[in-house]
SERODREN-449256 format. One record per atom (N, C-alpha, C, O): residue number from 1; residue in three letters; atom name; y, x, z. Coordinates in steps of 0.2 Angstrom, whole numbers, plus 2048, in hexadecimal, padded with zeros to 3 digits. Last residue first. Layout:
<recs>
{NUM, ALA, CA, {Y, X, Z}}
...
</recs>
This chain:
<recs>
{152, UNK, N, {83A, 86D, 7E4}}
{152, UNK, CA, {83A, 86F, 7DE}}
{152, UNK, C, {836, 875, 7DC}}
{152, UNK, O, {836, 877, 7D7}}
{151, UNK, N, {83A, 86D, 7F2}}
{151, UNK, CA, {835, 86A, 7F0}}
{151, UNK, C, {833, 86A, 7E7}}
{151, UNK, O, {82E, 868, 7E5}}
{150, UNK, N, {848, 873, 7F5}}
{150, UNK, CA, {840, 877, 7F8}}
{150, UNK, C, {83B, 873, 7F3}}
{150, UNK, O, {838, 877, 7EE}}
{149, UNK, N, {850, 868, 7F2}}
{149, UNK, CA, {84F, 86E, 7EF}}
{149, UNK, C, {849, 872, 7EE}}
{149, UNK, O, {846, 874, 7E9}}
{148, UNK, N, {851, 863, 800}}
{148, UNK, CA, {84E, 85F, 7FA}}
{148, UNK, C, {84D, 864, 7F5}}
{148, UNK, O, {847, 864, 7F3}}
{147, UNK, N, {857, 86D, 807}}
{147, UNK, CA, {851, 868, 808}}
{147, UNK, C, {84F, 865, 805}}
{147, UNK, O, {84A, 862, 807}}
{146, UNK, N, {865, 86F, 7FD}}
{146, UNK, CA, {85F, 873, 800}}
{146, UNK, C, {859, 872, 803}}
{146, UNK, O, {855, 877, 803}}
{145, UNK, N, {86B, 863, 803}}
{145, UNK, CA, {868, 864, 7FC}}
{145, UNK, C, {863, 868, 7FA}}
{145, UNK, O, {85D, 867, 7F8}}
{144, UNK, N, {86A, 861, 810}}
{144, UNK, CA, {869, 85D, 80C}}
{144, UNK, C, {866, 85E, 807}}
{144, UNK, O, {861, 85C, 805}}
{143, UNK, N, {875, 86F, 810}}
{143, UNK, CA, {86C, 86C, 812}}
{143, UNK, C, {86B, 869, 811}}
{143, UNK, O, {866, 86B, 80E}}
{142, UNK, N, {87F, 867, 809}}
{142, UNK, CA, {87D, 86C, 807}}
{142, UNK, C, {875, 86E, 80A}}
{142, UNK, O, {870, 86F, 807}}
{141, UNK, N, {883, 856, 80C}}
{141, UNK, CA, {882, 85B, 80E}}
{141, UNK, C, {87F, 862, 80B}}
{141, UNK, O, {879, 860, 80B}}
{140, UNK, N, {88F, 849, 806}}
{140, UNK, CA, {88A, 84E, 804}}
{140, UNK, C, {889, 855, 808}}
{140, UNK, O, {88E, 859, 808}}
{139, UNK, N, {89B, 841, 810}}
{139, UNK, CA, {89A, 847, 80B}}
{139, UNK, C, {894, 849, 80B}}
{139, UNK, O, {893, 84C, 810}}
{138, UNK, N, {89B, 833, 815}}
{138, UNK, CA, {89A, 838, 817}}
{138, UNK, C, {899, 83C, 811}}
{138, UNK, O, {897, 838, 80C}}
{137, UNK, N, {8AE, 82B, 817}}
{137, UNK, CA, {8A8, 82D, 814}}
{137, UNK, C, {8A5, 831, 815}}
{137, UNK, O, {8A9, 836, 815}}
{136, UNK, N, {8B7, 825, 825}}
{136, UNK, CA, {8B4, 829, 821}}
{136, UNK, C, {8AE, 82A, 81F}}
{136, UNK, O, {8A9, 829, 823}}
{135, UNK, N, {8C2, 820, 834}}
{135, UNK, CA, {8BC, 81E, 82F}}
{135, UNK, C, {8BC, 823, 829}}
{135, UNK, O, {8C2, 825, 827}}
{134, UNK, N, {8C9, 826, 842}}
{134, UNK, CA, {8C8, 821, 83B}}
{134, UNK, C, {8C2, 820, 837}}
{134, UNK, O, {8BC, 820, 83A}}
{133, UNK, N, {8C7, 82A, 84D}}
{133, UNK, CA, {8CC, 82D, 849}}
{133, UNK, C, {8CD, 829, 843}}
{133, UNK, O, {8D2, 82A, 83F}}
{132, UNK, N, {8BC, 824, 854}}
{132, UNK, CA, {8C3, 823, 856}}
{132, UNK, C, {8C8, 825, 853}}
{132, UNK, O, {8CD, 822, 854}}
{131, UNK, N, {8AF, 821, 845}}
{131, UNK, CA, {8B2, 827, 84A}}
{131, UNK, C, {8BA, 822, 84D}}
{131, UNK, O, {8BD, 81F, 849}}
{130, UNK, N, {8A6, 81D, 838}}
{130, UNK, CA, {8AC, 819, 83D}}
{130, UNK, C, {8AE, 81D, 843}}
{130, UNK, O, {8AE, 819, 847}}
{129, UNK, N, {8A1, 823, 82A}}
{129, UNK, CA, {8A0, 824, 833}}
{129, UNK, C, {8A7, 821, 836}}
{129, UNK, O, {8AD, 823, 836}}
{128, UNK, N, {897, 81C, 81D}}
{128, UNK, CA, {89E, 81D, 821}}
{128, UNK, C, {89E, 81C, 829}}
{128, UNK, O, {89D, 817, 82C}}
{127, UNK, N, {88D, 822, 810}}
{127, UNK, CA, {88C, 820, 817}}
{127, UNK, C, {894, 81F, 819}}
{127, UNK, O, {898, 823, 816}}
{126, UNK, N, {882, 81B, 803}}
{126, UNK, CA, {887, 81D, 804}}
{126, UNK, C, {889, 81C, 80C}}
{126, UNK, O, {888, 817, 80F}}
{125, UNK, N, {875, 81E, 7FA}}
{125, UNK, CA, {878, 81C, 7FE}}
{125, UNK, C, {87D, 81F, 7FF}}
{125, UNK, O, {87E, 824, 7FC}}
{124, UNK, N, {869, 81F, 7EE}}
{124, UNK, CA, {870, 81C, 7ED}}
{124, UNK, C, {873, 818, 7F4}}
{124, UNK, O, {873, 812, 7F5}}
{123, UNK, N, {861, 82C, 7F0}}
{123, UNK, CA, {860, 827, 7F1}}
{123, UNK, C, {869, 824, 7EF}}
{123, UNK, O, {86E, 828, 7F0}}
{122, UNK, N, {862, 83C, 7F0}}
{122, UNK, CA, {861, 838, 7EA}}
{122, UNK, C, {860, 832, 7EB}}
{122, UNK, O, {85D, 830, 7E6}}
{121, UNK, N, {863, 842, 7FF}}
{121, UNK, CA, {866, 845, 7F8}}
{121, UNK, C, {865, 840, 7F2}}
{121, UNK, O, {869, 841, 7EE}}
{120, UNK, N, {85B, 83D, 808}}
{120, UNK, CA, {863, 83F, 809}}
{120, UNK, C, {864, 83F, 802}}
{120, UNK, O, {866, 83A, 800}}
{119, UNK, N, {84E, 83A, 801}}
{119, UNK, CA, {852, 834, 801}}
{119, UNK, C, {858, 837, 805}}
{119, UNK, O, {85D, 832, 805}}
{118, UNK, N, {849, 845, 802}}
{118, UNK, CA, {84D, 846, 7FA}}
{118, UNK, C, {850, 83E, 7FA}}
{118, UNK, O, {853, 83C, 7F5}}
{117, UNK, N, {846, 849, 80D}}
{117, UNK, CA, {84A, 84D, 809}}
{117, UNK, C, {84C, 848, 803}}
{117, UNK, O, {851, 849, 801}}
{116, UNK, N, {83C, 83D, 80D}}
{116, UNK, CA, {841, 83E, 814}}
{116, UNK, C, {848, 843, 80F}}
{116, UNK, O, {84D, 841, 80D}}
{115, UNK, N, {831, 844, 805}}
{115, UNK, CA, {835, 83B, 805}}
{115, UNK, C, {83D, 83D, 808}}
{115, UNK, O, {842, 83E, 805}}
{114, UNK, N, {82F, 84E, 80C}}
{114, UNK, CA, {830, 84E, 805}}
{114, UNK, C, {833, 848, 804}}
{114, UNK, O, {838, 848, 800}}
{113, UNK, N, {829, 849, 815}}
{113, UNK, CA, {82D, 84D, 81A}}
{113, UNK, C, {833, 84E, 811}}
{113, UNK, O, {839, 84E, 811}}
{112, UNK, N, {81D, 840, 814}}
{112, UNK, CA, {824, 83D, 819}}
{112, UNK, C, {829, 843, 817}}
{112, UNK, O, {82F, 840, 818}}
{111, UNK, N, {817, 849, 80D}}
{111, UNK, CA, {819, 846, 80A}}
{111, UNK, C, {81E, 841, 80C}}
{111, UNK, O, {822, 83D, 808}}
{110, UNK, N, {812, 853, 818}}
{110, UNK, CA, {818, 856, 814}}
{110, UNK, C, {819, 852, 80F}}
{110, UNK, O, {81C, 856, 80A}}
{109, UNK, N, {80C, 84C, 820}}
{109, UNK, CA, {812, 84D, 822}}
{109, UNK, C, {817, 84F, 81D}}
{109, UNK, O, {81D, 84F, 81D}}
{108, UNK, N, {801, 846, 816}}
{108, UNK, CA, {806, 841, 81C}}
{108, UNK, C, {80B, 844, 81C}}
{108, UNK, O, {80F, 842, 818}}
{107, UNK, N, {7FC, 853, 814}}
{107, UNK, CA, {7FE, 84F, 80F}}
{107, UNK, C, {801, 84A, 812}}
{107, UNK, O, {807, 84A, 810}}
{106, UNK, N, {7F7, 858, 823}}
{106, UNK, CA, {7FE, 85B, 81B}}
{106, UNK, C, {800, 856, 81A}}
{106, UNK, O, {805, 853, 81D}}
{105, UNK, N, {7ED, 84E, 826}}
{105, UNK, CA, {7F5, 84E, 829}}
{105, UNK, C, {7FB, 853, 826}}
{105, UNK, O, {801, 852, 828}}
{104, UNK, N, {7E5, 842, 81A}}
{104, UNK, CA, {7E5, 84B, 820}}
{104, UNK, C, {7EB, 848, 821}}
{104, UNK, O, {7EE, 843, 820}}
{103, UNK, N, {7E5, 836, 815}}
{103, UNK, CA, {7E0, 839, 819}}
{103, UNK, C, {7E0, 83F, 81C}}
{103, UNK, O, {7DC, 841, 820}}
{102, UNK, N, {7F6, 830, 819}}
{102, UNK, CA, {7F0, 833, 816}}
{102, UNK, C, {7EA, 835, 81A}}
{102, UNK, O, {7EA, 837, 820}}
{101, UNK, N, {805, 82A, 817}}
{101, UNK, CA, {7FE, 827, 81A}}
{101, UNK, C, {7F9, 82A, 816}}
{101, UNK, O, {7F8, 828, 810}}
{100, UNK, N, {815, 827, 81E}}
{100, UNK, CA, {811, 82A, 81A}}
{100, UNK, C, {80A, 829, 81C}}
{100, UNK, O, {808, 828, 822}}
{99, UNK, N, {824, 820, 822}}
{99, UNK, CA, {81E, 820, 824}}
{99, UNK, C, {818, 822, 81D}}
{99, UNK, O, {818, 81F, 818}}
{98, UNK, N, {835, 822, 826}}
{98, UNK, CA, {830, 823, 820}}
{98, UNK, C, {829, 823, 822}}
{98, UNK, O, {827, 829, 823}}
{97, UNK, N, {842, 816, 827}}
{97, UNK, CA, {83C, 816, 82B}}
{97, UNK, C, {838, 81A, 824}}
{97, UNK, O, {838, 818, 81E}}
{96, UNK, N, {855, 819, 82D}}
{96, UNK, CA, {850, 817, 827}}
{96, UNK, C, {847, 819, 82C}}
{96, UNK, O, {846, 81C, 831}}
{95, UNK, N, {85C, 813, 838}}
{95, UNK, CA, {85F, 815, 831}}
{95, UNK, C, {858, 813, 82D}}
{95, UNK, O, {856, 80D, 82A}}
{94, UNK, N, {85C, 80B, 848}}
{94, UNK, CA, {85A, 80C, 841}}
{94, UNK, C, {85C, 80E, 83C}}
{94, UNK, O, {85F, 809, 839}}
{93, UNK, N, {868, 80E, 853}}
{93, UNK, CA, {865, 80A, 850}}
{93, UNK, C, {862, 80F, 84C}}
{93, UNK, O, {864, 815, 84C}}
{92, UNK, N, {86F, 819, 85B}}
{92, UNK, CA, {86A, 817, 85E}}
{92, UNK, C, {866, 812, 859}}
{92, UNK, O, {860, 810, 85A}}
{91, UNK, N, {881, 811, 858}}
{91, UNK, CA, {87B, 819, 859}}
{91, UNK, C, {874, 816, 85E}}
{91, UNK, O, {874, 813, 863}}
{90, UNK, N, {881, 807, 84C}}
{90, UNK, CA, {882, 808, 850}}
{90, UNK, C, {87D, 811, 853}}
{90, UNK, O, {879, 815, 851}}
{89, UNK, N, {883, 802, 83C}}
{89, UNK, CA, {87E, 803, 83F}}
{89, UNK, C, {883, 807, 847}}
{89, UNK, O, {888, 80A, 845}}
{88, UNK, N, {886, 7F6, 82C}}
{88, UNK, CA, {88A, 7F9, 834}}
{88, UNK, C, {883, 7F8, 83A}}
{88, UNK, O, {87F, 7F4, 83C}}
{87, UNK, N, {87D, 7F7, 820}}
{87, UNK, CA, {880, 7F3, 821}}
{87, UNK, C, {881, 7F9, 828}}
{87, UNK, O, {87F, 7FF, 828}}
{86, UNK, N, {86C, 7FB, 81E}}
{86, UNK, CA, {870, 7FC, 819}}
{86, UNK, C, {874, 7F7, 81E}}
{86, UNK, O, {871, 7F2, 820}}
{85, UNK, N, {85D, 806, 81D}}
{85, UNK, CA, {85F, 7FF, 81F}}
{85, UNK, C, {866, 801, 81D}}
{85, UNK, O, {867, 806, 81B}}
{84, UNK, N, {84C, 807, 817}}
{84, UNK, CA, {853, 809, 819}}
{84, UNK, C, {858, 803, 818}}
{84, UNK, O, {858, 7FE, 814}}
{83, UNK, N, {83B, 80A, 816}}
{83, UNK, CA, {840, 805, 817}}
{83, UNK, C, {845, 80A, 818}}
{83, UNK, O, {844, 80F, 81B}}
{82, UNK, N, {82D, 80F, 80D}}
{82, UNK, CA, {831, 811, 810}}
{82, UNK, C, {838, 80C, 812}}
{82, UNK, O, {838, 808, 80D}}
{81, UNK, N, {81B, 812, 810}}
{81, UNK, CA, {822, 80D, 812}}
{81, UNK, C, {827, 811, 812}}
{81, UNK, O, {826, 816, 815}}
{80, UNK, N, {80C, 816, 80A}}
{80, UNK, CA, {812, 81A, 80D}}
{80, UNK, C, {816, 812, 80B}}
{80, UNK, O, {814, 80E, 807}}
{79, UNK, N, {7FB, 81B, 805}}
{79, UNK, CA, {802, 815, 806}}
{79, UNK, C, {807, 818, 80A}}
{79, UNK, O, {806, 81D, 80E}}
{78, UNK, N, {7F5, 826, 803}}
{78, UNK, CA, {7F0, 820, 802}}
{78, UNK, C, {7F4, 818, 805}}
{78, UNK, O, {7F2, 812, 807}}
{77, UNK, N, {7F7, 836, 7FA}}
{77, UNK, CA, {7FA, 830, 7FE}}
{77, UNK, C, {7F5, 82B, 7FE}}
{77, UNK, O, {7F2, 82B, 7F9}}
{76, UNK, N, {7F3, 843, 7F7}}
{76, UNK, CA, {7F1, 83D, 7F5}}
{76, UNK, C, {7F4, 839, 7FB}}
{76, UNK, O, {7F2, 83B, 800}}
{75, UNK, N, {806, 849, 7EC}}
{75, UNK, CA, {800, 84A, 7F2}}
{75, UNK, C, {7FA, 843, 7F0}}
{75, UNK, O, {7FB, 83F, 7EB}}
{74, UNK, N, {80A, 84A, 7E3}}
{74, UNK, CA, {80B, 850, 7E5}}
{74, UNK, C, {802, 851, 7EA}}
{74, UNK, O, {7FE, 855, 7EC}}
{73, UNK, N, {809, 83C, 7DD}}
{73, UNK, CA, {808, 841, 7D8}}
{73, UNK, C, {808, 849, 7DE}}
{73, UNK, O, {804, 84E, 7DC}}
{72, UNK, N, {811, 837, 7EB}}
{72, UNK, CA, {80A, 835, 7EA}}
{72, UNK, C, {808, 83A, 7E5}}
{72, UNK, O, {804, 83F, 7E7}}
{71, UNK, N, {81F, 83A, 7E8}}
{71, UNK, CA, {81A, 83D, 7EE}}
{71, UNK, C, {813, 83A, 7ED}}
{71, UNK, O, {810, 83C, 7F2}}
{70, UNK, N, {821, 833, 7DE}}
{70, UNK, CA, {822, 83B, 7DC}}
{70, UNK, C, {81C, 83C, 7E3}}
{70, UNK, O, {816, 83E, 7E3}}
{69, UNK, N, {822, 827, 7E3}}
{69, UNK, CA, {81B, 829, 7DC}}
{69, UNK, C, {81E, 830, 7DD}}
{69, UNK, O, {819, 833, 7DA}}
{68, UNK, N, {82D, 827, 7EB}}
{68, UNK, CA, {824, 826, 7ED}}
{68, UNK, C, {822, 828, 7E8}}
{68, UNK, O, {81E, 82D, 7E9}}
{67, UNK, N, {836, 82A, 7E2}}
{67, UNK, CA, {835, 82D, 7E6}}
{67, UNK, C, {82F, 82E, 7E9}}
{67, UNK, O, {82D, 834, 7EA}}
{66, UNK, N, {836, 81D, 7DD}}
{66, UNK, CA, {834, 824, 7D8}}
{66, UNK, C, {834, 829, 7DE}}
{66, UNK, O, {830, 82E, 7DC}}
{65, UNK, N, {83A, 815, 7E8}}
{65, UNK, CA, {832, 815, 7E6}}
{65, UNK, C, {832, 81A, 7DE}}
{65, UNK, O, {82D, 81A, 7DB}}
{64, UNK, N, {846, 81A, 7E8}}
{64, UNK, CA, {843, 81C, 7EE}}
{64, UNK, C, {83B, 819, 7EC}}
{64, UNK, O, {837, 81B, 7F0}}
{63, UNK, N, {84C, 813, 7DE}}
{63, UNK, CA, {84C, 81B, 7DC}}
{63, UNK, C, {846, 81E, 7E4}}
{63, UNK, O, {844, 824, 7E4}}
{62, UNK, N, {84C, 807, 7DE}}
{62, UNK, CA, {846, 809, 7DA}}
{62, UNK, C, {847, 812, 7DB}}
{62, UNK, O, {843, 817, 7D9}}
{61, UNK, N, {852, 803, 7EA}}
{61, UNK, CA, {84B, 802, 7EB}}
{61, UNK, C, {849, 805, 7E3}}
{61, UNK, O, {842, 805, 7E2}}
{60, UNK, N, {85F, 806, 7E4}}
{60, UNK, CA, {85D, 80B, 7EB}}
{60, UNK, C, {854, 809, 7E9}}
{60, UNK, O, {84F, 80E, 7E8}}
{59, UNK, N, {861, 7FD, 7DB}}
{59, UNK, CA, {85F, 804, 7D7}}
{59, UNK, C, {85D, 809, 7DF}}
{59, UNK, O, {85A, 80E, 7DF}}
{58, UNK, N, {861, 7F4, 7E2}}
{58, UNK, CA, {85C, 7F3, 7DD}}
{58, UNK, C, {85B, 7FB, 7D9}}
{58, UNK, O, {857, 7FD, 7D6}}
{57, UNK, N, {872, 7F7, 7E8}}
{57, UNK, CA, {86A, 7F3, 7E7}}
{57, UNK, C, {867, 7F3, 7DF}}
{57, UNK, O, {86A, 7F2, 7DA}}
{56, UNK, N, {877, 805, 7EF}}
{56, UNK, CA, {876, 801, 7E7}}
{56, UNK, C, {86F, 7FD, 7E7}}
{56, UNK, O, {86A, 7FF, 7E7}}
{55, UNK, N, {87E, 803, 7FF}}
{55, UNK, CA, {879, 805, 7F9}}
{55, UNK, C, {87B, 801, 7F1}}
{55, UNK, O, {87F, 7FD, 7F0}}
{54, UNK, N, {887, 808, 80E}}
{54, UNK, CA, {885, 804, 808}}
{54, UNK, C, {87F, 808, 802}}
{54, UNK, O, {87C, 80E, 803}}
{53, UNK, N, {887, 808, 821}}
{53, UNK, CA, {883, 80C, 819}}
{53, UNK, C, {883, 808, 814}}
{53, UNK, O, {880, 802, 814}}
{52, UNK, N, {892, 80E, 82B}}
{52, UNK, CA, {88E, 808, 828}}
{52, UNK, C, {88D, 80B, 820}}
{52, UNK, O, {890, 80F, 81C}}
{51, UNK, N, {88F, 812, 83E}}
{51, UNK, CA, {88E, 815, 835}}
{51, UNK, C, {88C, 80E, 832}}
{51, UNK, O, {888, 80A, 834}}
{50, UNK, N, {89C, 813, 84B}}
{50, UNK, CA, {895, 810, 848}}
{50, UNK, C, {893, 816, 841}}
{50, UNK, O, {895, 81C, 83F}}
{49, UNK, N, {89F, 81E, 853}}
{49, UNK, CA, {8A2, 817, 855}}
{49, UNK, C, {89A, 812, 852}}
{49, UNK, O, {896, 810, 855}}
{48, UNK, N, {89C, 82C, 859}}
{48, UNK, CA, {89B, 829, 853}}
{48, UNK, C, {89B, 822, 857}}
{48, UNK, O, {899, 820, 85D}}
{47, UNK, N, {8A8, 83A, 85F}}
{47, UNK, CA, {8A1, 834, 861}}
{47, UNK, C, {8A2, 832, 85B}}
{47, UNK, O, {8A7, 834, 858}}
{46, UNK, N, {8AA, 84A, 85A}}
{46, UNK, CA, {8AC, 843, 85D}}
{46, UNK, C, {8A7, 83E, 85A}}
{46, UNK, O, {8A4, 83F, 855}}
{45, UNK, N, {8A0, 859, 862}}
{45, UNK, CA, {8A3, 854, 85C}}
{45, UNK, C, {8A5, 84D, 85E}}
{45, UNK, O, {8A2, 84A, 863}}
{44, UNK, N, {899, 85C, 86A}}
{44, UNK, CA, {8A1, 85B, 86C}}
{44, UNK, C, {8A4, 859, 867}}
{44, UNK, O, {8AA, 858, 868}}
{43, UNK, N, {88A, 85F, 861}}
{43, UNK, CA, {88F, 85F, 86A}}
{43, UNK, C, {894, 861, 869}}
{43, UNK, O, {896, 867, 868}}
{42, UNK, N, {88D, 856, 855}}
{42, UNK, CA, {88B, 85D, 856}}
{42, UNK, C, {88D, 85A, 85F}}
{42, UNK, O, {890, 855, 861}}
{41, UNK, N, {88D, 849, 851}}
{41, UNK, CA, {889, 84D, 84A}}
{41, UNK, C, {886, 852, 84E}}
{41, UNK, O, {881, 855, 84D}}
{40, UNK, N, {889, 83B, 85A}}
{40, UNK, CA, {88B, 840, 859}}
{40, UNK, C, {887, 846, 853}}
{40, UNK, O, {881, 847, 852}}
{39, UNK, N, {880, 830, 85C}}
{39, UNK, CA, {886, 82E, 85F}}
{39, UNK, C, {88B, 835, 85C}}
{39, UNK, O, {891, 834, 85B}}
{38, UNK, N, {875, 82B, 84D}}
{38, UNK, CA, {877, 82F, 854}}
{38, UNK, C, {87C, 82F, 854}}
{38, UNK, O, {880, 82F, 84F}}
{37, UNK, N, {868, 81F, 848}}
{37, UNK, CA, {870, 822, 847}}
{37, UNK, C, {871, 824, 850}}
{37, UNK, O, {870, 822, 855}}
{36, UNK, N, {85A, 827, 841}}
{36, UNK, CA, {85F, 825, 845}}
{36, UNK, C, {865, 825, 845}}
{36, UNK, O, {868, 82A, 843}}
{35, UNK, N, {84B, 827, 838}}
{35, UNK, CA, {851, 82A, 839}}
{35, UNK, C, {856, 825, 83E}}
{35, UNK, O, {855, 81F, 83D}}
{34, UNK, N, {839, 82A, 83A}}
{34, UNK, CA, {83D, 825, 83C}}
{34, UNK, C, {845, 829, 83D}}
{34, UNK, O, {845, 82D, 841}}
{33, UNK, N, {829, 82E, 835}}
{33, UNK, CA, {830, 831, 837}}
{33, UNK, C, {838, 82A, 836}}
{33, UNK, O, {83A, 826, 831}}
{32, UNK, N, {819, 82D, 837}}
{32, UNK, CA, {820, 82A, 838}}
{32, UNK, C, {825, 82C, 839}}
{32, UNK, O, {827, 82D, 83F}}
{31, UNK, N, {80A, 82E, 82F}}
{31, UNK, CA, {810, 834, 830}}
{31, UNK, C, {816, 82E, 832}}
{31, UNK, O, {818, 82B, 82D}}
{30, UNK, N, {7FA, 830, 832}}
{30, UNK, CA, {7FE, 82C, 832}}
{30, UNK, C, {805, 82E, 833}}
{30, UNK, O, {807, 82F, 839}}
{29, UNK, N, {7EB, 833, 82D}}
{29, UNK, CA, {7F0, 836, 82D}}
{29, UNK, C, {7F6, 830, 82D}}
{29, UNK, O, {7F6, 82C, 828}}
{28, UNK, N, {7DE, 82E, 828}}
{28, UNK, CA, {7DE, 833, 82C}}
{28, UNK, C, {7E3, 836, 82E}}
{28, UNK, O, {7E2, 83B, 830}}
{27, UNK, N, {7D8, 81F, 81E}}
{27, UNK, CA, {7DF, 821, 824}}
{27, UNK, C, {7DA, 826, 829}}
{27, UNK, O, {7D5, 824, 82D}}
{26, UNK, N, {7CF, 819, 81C}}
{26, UNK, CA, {7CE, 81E, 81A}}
{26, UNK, C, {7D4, 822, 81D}}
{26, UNK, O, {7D4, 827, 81F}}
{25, UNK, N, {7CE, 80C, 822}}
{25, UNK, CA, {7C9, 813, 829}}
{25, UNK, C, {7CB, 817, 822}}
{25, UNK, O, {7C6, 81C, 823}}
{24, UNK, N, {7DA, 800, 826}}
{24, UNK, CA, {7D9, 806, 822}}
{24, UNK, C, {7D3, 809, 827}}
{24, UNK, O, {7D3, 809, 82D}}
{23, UNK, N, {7DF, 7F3, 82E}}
{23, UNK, CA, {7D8, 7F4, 82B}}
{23, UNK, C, {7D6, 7F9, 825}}
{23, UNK, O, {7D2, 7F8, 821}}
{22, UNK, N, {7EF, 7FC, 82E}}
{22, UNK, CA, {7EA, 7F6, 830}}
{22, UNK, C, {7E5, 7F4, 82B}}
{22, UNK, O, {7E7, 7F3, 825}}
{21, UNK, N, {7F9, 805, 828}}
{21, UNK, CA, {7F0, 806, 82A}}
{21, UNK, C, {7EE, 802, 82C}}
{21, UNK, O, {7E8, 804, 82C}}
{20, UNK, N, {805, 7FD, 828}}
{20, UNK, CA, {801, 801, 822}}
{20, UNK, C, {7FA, 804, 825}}
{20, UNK, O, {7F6, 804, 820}}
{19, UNK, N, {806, 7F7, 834}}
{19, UNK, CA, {805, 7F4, 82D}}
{19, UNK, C, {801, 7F9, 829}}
{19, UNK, O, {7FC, 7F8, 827}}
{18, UNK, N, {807, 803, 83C}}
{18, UNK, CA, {803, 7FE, 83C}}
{18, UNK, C, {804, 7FB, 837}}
{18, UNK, O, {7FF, 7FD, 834}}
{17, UNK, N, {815, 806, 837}}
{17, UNK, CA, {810, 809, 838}}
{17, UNK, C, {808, 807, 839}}
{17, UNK, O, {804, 809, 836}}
{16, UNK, N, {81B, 7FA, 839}}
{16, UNK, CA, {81B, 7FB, 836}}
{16, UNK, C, {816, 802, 831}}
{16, UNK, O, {814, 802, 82B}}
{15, UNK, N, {81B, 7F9, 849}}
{15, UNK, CA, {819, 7F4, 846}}
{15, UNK, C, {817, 7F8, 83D}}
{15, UNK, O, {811, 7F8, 83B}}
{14, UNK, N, {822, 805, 84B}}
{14, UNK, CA, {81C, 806, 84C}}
{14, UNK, C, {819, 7FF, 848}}
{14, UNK, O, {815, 800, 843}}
{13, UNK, N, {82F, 802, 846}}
{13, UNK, CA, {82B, 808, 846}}
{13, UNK, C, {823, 807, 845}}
{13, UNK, O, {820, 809, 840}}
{12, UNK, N, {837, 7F3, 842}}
{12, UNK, CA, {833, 7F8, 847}}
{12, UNK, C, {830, 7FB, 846}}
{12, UNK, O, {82A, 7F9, 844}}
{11, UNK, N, {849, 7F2, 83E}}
{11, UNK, CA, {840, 7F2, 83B}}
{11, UNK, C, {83D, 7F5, 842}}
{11, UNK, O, {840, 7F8, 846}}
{10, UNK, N, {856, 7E8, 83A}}
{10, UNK, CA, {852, 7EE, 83E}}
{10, UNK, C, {84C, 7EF, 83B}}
{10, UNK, O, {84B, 7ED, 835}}
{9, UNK, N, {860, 7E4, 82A}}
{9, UNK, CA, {85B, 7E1, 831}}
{9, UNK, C, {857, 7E8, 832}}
{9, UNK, O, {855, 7EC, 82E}}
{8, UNK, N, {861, 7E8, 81D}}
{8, UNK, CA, {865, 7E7, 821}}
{8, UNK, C, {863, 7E7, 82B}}
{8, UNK, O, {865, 7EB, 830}}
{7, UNK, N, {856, 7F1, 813}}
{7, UNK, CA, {859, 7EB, 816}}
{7, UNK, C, {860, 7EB, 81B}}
{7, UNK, O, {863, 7F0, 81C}}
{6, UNK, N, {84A, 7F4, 806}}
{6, UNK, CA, {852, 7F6, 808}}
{6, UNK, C, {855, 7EF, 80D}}
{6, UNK, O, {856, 7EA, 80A}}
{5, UNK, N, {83A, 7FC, 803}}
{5, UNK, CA, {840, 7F5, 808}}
{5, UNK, C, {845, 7F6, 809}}
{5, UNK, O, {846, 7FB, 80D}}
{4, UNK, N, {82D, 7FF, 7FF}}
{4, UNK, CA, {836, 801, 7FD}}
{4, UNK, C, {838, 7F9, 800}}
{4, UNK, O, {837, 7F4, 7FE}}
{3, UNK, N, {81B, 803, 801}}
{3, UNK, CA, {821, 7FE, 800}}
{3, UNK, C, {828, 802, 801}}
{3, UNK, O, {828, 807, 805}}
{2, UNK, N, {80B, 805, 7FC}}
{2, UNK, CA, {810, 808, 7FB}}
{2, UNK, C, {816, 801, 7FA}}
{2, UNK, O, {817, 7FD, 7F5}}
{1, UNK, N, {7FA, 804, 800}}
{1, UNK, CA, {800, 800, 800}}
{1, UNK, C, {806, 804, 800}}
{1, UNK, O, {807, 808, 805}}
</recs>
């Protein structure tokens, strides 16, 4: 089972992780990486008020299932979720969920970890940090790039 969910509304981790292996016994690897929104980028950096994320619909869910078919061609995957949520997030909620699923635990983790890379860099989102100082778009990160890079 391979699913792309672009929503607004929370998600639950584990529920979700359970979904994708309920009733599997070929599942030997179960990979959840769950992103966050956090109060701070650095220590002593100014607090984060909120983050609200837009997207391009219908083009965010196809470029993040080309993304699945590239990590299934690398690895053998036997279903993978990805959800990202989209709309005003506060710190501590939900950003995005990647759950990966294979019979070893390479192929899980470095096919969560290759998802995770290359949805900073090529997914059509867009983020703005509402700080006491004002509000702003985030700029493109250079690590970012470079972690997604590795996998070229």
């Amino acid at each position: 089972m391979f699913t792309v969910r672009i929503q607004a509304q929370d998600f639950d981790a584990a529920a979700e992780a359970a979904a994708l292996a309920r009733g599997r016994t070929d599942i030997g690897a179960l990979v959840t990486f769950a992103g966050l929104c956090r109060a701070q980028d650095a220590p002593g950096g100014a607090p984060l008020i909120a983050l609200t994320l837009e997207h391009y619909p219908g083009m965010a869910e196809e470029e993040i299932g080309r993304l699945i078919e590239q990590a299934r061609a690398r690895w053998p995957l036997i279903g993978a979720t990805v959800i990202h949520r989209y709309g005003r997030m506060v710190p501590g909620d939900n950003i995005v969920l990647v759950v990966t699923a294979s019979a070893h635990r390479a192929a899980a983790f470095e096919a969560a970890e290759f998802l995770m890379d290359w949805l900073k860099t090529s997914a059509p989102f867009w983020k703005m940090e509402e700080r006491d100082e004002g509000s702003s778009w985030v700029a493109a990160k250079d690590e970012d790039d470079d972690a997604a890079e590795r996998w070229n």
